[in-house]
N, CA and C atoms as an extended XYZ file, in Angstrom:
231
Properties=species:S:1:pos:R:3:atomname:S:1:resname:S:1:resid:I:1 pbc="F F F"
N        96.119       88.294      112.295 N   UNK     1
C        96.029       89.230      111.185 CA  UNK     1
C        97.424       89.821      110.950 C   UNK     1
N        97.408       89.838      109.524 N   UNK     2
C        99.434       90.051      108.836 CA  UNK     2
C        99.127       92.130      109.362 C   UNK     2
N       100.161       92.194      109.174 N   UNK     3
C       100.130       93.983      108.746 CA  UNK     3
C        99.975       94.241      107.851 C   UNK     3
N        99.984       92.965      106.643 N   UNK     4
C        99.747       93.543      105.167 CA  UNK     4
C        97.803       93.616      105.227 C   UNK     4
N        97.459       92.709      105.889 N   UNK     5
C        95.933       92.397      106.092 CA  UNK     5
C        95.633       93.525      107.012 C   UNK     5
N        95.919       94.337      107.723 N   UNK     6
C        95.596       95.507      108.477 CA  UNK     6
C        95.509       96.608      107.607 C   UNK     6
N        96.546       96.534      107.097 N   UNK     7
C        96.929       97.946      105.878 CA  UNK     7
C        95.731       97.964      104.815 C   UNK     7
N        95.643       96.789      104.581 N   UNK     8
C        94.239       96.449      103.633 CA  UNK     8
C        92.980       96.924      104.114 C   UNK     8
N        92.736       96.533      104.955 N   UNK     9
C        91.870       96.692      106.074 CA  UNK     9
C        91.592       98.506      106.444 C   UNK     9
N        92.615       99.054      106.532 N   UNK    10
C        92.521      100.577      106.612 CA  UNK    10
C        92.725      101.274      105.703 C   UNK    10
N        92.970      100.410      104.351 N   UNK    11
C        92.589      101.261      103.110 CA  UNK    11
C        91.161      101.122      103.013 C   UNK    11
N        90.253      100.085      103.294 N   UNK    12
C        89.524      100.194      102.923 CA  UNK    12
C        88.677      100.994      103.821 C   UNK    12
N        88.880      101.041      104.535 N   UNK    13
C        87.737      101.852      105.770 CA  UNK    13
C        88.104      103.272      104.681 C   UNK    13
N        89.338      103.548      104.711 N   UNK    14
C        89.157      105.177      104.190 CA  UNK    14
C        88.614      105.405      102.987 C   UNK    14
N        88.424      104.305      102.121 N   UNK    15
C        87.806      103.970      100.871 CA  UNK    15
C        86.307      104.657      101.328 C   UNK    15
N        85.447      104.000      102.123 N   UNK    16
C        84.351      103.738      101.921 CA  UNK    16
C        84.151      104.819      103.204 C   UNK    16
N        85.324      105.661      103.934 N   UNK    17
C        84.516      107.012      104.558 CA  UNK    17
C        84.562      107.804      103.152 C   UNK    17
N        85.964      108.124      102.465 N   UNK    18
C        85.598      108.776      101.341 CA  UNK    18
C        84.053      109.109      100.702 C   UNK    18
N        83.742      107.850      100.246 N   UNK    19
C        82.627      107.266       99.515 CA  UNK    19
C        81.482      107.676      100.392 C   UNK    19
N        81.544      107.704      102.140 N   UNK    20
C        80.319      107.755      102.792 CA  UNK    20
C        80.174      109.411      103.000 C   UNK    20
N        81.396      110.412      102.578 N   UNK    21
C        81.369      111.782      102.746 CA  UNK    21
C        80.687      112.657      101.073 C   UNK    21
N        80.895      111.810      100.265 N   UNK    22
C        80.771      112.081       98.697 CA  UNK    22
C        79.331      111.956       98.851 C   UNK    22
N        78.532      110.799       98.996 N   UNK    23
C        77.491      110.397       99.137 CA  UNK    23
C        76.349      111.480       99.695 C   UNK    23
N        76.581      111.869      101.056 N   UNK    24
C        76.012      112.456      102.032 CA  UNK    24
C        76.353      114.062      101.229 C   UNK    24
N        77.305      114.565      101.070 N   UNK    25
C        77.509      115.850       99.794 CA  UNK    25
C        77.042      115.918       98.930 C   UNK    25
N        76.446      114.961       98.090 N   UNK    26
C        75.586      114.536       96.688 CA  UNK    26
C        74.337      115.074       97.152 C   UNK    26
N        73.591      114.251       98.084 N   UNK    27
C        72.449      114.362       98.722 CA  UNK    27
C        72.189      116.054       99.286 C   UNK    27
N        72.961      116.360       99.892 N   UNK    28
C        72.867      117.635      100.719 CA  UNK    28
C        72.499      118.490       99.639 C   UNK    28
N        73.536      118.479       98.739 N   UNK    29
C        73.631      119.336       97.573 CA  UNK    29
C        72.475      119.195       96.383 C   UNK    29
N        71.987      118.160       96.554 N   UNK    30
C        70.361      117.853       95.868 CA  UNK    30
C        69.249      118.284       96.222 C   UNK    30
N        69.201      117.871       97.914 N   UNK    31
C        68.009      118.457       98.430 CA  UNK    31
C        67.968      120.372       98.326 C   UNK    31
N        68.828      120.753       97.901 N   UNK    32
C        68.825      122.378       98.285 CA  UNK    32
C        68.747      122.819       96.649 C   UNK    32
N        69.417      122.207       96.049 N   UNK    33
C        69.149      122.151       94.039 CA  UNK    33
C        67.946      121.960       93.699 C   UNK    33
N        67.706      121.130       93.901 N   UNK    34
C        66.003      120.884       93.174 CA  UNK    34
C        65.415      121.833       93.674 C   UNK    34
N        64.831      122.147       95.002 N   UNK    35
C        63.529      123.059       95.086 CA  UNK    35
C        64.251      124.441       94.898 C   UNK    35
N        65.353      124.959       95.277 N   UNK    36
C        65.209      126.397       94.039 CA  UNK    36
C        65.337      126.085       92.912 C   UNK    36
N        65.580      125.184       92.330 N   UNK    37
C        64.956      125.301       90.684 CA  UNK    37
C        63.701      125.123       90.582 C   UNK    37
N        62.555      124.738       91.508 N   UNK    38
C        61.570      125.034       90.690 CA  UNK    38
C        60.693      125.627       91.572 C   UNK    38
N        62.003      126.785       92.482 N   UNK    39
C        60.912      127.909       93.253 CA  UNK    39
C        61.565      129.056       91.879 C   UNK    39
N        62.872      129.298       91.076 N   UNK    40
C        63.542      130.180       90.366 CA  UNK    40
C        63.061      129.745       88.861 C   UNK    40
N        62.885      128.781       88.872 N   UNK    41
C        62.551      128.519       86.994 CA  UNK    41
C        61.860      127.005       86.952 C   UNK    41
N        60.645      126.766       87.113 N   UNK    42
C        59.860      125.938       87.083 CA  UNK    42
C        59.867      125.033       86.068 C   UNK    42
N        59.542      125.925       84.880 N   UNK    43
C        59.274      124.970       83.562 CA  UNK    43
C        60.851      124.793       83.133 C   UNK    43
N        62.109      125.302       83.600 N   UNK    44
C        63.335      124.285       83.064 CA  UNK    44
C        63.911      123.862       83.833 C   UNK    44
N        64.389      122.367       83.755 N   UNK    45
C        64.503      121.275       85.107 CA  UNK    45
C        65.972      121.432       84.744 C   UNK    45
N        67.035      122.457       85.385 N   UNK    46
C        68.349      122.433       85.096 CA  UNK    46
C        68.822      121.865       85.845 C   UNK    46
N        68.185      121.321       86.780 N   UNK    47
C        68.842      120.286       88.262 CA  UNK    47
C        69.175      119.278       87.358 C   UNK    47
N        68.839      118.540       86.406 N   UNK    48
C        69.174      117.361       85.884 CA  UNK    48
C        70.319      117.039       85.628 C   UNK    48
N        71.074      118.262       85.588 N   UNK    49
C        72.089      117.982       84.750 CA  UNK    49
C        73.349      117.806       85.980 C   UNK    49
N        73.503      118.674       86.549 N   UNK    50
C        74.438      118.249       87.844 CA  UNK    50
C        73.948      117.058       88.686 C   UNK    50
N        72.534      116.647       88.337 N   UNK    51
C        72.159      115.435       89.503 CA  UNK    51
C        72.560      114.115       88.932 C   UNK    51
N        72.737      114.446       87.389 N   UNK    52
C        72.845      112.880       86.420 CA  UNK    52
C        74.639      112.757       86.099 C   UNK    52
N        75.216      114.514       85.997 N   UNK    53
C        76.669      114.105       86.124 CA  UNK    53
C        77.393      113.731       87.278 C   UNK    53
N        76.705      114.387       88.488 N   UNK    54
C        77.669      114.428       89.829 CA  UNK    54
C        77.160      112.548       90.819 C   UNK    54
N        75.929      112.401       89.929 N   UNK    55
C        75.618      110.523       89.988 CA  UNK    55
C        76.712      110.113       89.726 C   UNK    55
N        76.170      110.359       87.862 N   UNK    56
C        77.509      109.161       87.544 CA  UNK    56
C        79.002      109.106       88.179 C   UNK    56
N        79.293      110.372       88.237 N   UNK    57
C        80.741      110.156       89.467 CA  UNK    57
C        80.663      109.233       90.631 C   UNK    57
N        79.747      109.755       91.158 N   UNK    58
C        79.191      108.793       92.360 CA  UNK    58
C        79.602      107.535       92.312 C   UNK    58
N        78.480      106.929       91.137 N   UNK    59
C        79.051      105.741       90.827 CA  UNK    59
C        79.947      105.019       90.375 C   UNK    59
N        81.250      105.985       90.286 N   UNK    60
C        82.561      105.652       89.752 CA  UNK    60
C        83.010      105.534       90.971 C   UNK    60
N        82.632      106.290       91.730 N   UNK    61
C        83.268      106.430       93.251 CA  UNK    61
C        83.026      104.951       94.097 C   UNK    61
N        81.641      105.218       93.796 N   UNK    62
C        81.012      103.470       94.275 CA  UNK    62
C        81.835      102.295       93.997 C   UNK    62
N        81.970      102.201       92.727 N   UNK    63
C        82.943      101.418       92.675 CA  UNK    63
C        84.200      101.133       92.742 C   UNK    63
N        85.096      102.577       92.828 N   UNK    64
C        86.573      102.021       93.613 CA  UNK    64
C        86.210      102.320       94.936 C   UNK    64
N        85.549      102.459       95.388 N   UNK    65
C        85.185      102.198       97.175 CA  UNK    65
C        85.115      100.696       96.797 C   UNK    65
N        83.877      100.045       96.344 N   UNK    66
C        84.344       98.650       96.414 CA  UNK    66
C        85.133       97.705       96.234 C   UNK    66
N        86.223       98.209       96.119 N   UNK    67
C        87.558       97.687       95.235 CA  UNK    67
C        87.165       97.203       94.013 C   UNK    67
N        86.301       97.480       92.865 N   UNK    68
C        85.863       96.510       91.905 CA  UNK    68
C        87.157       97.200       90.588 C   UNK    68
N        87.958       98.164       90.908 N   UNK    69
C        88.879       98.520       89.591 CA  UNK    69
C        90.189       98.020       90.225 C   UNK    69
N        90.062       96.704       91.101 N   UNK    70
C        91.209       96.529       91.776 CA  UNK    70
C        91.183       94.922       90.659 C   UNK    70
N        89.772       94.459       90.525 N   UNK    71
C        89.727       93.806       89.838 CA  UNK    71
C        90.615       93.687       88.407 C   UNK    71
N        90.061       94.900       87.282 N   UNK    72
C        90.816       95.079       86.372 CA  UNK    72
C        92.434       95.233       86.640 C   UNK    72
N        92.641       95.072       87.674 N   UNK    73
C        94.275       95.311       87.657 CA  UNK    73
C        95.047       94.067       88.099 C   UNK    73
N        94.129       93.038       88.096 N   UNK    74
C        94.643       91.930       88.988 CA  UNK    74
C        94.754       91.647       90.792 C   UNK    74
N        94.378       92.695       90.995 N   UNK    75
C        94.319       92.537       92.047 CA  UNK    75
C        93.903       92.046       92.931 C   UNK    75
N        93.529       91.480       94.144 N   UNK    76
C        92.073       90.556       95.030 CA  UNK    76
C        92.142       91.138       96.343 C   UNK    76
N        91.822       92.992       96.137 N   UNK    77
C        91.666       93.762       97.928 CA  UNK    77
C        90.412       92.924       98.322 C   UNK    77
């Protein structure tokens, strides 16, 4: 294995702890959102809105964890 293939190699691990700390923060921060919203205001579901924006980040995240915007650049991590 090159050092350029190591370096690769430990970008990506920090890629995908990033990604595994975001993840587990999403979640944490969901399970405690939803039920006071509908122990504080039942009939309006305002959780939706941080659960569907702080997703879609997610899934932006998801994917440069997977190297897939390495793609658009030419790249092959």
């Amino acid at each position: 294995m090159t050092d350029d293939d190591r370096e690769k190699a430990i970008a990506a691990r920090r890629r995908l702890a990033g990604f595994r700390n975001h993840l587990i923060g999403y979640f944490l921060a969901m399970t405690l959102i939803v039920p006071i919203n509908y122990i504080a205001s039942p009939d309006n579901p305002w959780f939706l809105l941080p659960m569907i924006g702080w997703g879609a980040l997610l899934g932006i995240h998801a994917a440069f964890a997977m190297g897939l915007f390495g793609v658009f650049r030419g790249k092959k991590d």
